[in-house]
C-alpha positions as CSV (number, residue, x, y, z in Angstrom):
1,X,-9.9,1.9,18.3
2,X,-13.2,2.0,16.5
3,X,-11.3,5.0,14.3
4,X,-8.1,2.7,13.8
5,X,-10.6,0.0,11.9
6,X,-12.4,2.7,10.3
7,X,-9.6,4.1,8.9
8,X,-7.8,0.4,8.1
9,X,-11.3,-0.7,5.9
10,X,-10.9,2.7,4.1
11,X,-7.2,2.3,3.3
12,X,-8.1,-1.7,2.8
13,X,-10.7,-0.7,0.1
14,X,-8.0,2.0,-1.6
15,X,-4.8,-0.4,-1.4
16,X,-7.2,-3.3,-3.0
17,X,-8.9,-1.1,-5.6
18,X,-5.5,0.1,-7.0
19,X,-3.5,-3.7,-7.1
20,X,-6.9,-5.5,-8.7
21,X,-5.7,-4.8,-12.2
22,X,-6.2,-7.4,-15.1
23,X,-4.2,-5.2,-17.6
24,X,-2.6,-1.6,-18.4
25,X,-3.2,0.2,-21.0
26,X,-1.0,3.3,-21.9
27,X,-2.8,6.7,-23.2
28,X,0.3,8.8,-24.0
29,X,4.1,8.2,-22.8
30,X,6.4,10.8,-21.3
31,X,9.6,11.8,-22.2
32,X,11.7,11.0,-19.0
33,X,13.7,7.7,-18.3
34,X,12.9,8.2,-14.7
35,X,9.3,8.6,-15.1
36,X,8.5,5.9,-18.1
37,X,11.1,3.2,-15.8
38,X,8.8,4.2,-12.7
39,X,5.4,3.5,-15.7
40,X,7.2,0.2,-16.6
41,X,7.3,-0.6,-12.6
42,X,3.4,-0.1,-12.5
43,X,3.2,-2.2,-15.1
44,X,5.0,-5.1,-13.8
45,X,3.5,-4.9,-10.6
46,X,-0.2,-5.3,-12.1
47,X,1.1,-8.4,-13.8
48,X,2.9,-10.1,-10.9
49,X,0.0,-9.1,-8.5
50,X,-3.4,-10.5,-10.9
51,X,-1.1,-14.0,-11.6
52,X,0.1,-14.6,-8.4
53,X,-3.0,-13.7,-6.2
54,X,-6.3,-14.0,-7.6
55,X,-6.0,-18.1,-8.4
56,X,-8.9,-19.3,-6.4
57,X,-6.9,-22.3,-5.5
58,X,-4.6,-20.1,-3.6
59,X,-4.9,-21.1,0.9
60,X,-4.9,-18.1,2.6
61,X,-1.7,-19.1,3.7
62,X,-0.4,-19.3,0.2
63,X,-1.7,-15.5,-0.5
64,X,-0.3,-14.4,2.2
65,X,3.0,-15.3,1.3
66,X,2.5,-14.5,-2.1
67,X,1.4,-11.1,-1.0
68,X,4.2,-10.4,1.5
69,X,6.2,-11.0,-1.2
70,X,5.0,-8.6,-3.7
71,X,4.9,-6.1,-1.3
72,X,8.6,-6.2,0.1
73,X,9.3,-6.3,-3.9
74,X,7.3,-3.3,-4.9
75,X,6.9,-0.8,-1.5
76,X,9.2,0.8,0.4
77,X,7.7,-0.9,3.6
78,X,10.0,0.2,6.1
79,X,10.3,3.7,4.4
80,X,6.3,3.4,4.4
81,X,6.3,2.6,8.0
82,X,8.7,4.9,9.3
83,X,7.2,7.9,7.6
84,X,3.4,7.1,8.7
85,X,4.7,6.9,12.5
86,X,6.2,10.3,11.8
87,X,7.5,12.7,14.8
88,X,6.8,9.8,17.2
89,X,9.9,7.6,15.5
90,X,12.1,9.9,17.2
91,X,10.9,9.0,20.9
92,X,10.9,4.8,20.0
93,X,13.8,3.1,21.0
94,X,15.4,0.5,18.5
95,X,13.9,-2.4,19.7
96,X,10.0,-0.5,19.6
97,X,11.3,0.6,15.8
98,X,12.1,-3.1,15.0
99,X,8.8,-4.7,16.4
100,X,7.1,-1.8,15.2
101,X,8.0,-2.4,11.6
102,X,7.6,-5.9,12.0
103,X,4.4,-5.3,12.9
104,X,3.6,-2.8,10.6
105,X,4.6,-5.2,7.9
106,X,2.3,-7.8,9.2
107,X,-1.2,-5.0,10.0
108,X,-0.4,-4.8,5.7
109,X,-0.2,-8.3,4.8
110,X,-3.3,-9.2,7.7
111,X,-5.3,-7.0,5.7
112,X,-4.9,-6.6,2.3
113,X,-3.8,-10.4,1.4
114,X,-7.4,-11.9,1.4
115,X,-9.2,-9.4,-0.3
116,X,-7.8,-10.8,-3.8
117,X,-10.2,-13.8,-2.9
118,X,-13.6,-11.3,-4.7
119,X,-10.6,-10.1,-7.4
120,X,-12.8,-8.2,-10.7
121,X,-11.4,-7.3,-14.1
122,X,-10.4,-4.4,-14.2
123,X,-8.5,-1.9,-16.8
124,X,-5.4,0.2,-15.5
125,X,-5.0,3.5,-18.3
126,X,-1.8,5.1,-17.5
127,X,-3.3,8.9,-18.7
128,X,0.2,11.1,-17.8
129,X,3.1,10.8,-15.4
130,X,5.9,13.4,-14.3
131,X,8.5,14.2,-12.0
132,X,8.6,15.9,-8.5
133,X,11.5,15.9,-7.2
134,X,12.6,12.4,-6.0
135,X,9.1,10.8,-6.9
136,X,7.8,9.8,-9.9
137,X,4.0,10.5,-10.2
138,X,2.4,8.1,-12.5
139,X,-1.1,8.8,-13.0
140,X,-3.8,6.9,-13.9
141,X,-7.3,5.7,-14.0
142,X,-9.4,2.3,-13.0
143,X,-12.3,1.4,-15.4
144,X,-14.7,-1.3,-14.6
145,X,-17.5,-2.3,-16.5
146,X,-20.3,-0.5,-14.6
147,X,-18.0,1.6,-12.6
148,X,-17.3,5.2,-13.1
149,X,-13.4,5.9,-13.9
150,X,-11.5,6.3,-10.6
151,X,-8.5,8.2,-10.2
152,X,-5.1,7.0,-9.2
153,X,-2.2,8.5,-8.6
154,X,1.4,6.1,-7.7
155,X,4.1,7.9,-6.3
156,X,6.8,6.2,-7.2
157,X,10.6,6.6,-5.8
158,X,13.8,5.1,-6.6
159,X,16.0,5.0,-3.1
160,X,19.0,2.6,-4.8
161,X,18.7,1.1,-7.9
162,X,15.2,-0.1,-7.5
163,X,12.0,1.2,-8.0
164,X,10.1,1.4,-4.8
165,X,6.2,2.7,-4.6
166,X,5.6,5.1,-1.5
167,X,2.2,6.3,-1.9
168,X,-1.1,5.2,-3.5
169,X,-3.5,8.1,-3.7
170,X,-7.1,7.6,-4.9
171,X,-9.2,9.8,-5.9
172,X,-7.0,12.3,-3.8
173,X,-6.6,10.4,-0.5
174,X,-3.9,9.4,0.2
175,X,-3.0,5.4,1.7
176,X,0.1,6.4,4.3
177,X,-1.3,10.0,5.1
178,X,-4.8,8.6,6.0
179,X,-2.5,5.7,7.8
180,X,-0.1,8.2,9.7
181,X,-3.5,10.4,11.1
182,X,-4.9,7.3,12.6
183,X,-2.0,6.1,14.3
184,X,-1.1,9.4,15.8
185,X,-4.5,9.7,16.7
186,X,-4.4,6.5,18.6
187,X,-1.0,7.7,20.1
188,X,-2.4,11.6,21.1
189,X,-5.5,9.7,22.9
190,X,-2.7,8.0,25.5
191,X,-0.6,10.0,26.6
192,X,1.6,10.2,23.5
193,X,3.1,6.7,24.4
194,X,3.6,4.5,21.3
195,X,3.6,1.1,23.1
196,X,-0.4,1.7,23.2
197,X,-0.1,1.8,19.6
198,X,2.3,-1.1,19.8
199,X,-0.4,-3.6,21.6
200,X,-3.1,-2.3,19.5
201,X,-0.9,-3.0,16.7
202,X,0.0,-6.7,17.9
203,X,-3.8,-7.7,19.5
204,X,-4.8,-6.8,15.5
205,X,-2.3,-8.7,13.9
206,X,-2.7,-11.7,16.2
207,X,-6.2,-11.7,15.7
208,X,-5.4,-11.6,11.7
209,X,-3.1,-14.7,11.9
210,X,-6.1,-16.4,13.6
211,X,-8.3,-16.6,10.9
């Protein structure tokens, strides 16, 4: 478990470093309606996230909500989810795949929400963007005022009609690879049984709403 919250502050710390973003700036624009929607969809989401979360009036309640909200609006959650539990989704039965999801869901929002409370200005430069097959990768780079440039790379899908973000990758890690070692890691050290992962998921999240 002491790996799980190792690996939760690190993806914490990525997740919150990539949303905090007081404006975007473009350095050159591509020539793909696919790819400049998906730079559009960055954009928005930078927007909604700095005017809806950093008001220091906000409860934590509030961000919470507002938070949840935002991410159900710009992430393929459930896609997220699924994909991070990897092989192991295939030995849950439906009712483990609905709590886990729920809970999933709720490990994000526990997390992430309250870190808007030490929110920084920031400046998002979108530097290039292209297309791999379904994804959209939009890359770009955070500069603060006494920070070195850090490198970010959104990979963007579009499952229906609407844009959906899948990945976050900063300065090469990646947010739901670093996510899907630790849970499997937890799973491997029991057995492989995923309702360990399942109460360590819900003792978290409990803990989280307790606060």
């Amino acid at each position: 478990m002491a790996k799980m919250k190792l690996a939760t502050r690190a993806i914490a710390a990525l997740v919150t470093l990539s949303i905090l973003l007081i404006s975007v700036h473009y350095a050159s624009v591509r020539a793909d309606d696919f790819t400049n929607g998906a730079e559009q969809f960055i954009k928005s989401l930078a927007h909604d996230a700095t005017s809806s979360l950093t008001s220091e009036t906000l409860t934590e309640k509030e961000r919470k909500k507002q938070f949840r909200g935002l991410l159900k609006s710009y992430f393929d959650i459930n896609g997220i989810g699924k994909w991070v539990l990897g092989r192991y989704w295939r030995k849950t039965s439906k009712n483990e795949r609905l709590e886990y999801l729920v809970l999933f869901e709720n490990l994000v929002v526990g997390t992430y929400a309250n870190r808007f409370n030490n929110y920084k200005k920031e400046k998002l430069t979108v530097t290039s963007s292209s297309r791999r097959g379904k994804f959209a990768l939009v890359k770009s780079q955070i500069n603060g005022d006494q920070q070195k440039p850090v490198r970010i790379e959104w990979r963007v899908t579009r499952p229906n009609v609407n844009y959906k973000i899948f990945d976050i990758v900063v300065e090469g890690v990646s947010m739901i690879r670093t996510q899907r070692s630790e849970f499997s890691s937890v799973i491997r050290r029991n057995g492989g049984k995923v309702s360990v992962l399942l109460a360590a998921l819900r003792k978290k999240t409990t803990k989280s709403n307790q606060k």
